[in-house]
N, C-alpha and C positions, 0 to 999 in steps of 0.2 A: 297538567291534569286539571282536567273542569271540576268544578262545580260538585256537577251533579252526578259525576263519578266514583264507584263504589269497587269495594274488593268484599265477591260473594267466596262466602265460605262454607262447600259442604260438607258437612259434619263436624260445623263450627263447634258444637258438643262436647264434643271427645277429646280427649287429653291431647294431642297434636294439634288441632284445628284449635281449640281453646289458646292453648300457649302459644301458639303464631299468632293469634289474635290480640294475645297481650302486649307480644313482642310489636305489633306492628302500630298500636296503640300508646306505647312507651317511644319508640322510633318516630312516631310522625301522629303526633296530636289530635289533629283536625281530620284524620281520611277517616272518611266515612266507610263502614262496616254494616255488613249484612253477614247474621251469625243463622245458619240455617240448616233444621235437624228437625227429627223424624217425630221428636216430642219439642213443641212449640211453647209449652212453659219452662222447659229447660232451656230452652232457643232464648226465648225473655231472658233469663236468669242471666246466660253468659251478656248475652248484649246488654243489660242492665249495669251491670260490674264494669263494662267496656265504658260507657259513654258512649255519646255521637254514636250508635250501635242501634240497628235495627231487626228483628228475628221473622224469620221464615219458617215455611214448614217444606220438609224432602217428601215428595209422592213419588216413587221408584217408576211409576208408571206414569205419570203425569207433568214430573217436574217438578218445578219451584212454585211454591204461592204463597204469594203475602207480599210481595216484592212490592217495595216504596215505589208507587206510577212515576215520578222525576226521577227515579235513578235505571238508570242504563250501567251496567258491571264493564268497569273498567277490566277485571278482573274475576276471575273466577280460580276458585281453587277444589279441586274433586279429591277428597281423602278418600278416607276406607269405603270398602264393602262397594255396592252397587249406585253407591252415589258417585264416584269416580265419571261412568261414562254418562249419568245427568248433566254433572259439573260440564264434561267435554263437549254435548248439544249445547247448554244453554250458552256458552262462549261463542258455540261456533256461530247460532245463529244471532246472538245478539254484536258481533264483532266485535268481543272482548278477548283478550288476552287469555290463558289458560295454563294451570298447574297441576298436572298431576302428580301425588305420590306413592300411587299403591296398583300398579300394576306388577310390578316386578318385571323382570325379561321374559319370560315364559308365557306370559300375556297382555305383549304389548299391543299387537296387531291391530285392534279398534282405535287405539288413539293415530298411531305411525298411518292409518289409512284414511283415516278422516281427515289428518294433516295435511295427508298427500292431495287430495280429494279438494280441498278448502286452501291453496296452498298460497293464497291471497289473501285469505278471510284475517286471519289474524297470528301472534304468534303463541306457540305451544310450546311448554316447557316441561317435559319429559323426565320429571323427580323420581321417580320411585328405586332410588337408589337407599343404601341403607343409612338411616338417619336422612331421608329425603336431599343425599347428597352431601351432609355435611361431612363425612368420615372419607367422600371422595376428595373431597374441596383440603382437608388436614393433610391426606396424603401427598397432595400436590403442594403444596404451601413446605413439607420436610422433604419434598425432593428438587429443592431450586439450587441450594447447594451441589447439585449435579449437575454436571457437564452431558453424561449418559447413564441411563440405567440399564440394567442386566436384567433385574428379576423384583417383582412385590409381591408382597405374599402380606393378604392382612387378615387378621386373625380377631373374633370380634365376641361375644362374650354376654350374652341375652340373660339376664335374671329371670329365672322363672316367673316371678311374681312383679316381673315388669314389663309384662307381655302387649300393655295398652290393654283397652274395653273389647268388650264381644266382638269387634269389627276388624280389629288388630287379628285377633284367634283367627279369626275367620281368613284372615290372608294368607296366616301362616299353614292353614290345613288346607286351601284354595291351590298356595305354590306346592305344599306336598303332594297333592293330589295329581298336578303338571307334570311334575319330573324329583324321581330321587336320584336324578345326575346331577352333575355339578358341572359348569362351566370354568375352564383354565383356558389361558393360553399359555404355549408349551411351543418353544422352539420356532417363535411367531405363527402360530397354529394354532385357531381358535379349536378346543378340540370337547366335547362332551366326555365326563368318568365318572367311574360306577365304581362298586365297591369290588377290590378291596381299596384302589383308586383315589375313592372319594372323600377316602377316612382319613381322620385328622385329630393331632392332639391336641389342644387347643388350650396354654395357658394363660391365667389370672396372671394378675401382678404381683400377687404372692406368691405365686412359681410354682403351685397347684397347677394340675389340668384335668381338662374334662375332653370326654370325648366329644368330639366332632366331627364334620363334615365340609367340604367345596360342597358349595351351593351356587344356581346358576342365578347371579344381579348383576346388575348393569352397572355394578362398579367395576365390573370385570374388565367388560367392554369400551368404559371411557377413560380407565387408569393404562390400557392397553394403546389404544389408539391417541390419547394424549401424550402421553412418554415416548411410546415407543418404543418399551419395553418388552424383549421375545416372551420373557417369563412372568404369566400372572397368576394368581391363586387369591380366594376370598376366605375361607373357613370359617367355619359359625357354629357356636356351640349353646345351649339351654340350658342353665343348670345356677346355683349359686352364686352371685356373685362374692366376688372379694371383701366389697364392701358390708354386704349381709352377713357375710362368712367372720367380720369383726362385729357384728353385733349391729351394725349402723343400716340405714335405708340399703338398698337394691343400688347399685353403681352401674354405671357401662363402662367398659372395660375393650379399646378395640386396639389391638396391637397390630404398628403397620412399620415391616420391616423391606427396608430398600437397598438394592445393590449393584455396587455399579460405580461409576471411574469418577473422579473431580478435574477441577484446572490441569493440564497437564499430565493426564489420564492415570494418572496413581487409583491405584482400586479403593473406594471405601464403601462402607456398609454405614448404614443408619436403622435404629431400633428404638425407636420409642412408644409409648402408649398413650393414648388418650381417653382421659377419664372426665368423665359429669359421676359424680357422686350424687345425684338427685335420681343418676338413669336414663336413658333414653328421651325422655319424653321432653325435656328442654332442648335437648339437641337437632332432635327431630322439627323441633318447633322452631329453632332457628334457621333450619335447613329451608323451610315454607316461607319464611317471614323474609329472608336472605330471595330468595326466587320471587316474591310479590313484587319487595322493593324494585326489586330489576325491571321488572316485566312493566312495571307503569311508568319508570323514567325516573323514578325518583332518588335514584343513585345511575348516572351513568347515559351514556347518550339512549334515542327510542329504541325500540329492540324489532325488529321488522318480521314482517308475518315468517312463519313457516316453521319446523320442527328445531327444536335449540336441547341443549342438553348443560346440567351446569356448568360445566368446566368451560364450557364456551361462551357463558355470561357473567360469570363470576368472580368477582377476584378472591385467590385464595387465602391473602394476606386479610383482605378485608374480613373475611368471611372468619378467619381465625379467630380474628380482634372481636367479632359479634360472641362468637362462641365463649370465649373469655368473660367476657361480661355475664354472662348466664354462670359463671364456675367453673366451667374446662379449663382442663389443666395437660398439658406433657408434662410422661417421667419418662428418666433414662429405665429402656430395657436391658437384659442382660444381651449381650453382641455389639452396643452401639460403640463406635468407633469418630 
């Protein structure tokens, strides 16, 4: 990586984009940073705390401005809201790299076209998984122990009051807005369901549950076609967390249960949880910081233009051990075997 290469971050602001920011500034020192949001004193603020950190301002209509004249964006990272498909122009035509994490499946189609479209220009990294990937990366990393899986079914656990900023909200009323079906695969049958279908109970780690819903993301789609597994399901629920629910901060709470044969095809299941006690928002933030490192080389061989998805650049062991260092934790659920 040159010089004068930079990793732009839109909606460096915002609780996601800030904490990849940190993370990626604890991870690797010297990379230069362009922290870039819609209020340009807050833009200062975060890039000030960073170091080596420079701030920009988002014109939804315009683009980027402020951008340091010697820096060309190694990288570009498009979070929430409407900055998402800025982030994906200014990659495309500056021939940087690119990360998005807030399309969800239900609208992916601007970035998956302009990939297609550009399919030389540079590579695109398709996050907008939950936790920007990191809760698919955990699932894969507890099912190596397999030989073959049967069925996953993850189950995941949103504090209300750990929803992220206005932009967060705004996704989640964006995908409501899209489809109140949920995506499963069912008999290797990728298959859309409604309710009563799509309903789900959905327990804490304290053996509480909340209702829930299968929601259509694309962890569906990569825990399906990476395993191999006929039988998938995501569920997601809004409510209290466990950890709230003992008095302490808002927790995340995502339960990923696996099934399916080991060595010498004996049947076992796996049921564990993974938790951040602080909530999503470090996780998430490792999930972007985990896809940056990649996408520049700086863990792992170049990564070559065209559409990528984590699971296909990631390693899940690694990707653990990052999560780890932030506070994630596995516990045993009730089933594990």
């Amino acid at each position: 990586m040159g010089q004068t290469e930079s990793v732009l971050i839109l909606g460096g602001t915002g609780q996601a984009g800030a904490g990849a920011a940190a993370l990626l500034r604890r991870w690797h020192p010297a990379l230069p940073l362009t922290i870039a949001g819609r209020d340009i004193d807050r833009a200062r603020r975060v890039a000030d705390g960073l170091g080596a950190a420079t701030a920009a301002t988002i014109d939804l209509r315009r683009g980027v401005r402020g951008l340091p004249g010697d820096r060309r964006g190694a990288a570009g990272v498009a979070g929430r809201g409407g900055a998402r498909l800025v982030g994906r122009g200014v990659a495309a035509r500056g021939g940087g790299a690119c990360l998005s994490i807030s399309s969800g499946l239900v609208d992916i189609a601007p970035e998956v076209v302009a990939g297609a479209q550009r399919a030389n220009a540079a590579p695109i990294l398709v996050a907008s998984h939950y936790c920007a990937g990191a809760v698919l990366l955990a699932a894969l990393h507890s099912a190596r122990r397999f030989d073959r899986i049967d069925a996953i079914r993850i189950s995941a656990v949103l504090d209300e009051q750990d929803t992220g900023g206005p932009a967060g909200i705004a996704d989640l009323q964006r995908w409501s807005t899209a489809t109140s079906a949920g995506l499963v695969r069912r008999d290797g049958v990728f298959t859309w369901v409604t309710d009563p279908d799509a309903q789900a109970d959905v327990r804490r780690t304290d053996g509480t549950g909340l209702p829930g819903r299968s929601i259509a993301v694309l962890d569906v789609t990569s825990l399906a076609l990476a395993t191999d597994a006929p039988d998938v399901r995501f569920d997601f629920a809004v409510g209290e967390s466990a950890g709230r629910r003992r008095g302490g901060p808002a927790s995340l709470e995502v339960r990923i249960d696996l099934e399916g044969a080991g060595p010498g095809g004996a049947p076992i299941r796996r049921s564990r949880y993974l938790v951040h006690p602080a909530g999503q928002r470090p996780m998430t933030a490792t999930g972007i910081a985990l896809g940056v490192e990649r996408l520049l080389g700086l863990r792992g061989e170049a990564v070559a233009p065209g559409i990528h998805m984590p699971e296909t650049l990631l390693d899940p062991a690694y990707a653990v051990e990052r999560m780890a260092e932030t506070g994630a934790y596995f516990i045993g659920a009730p089933g594990d075997s």
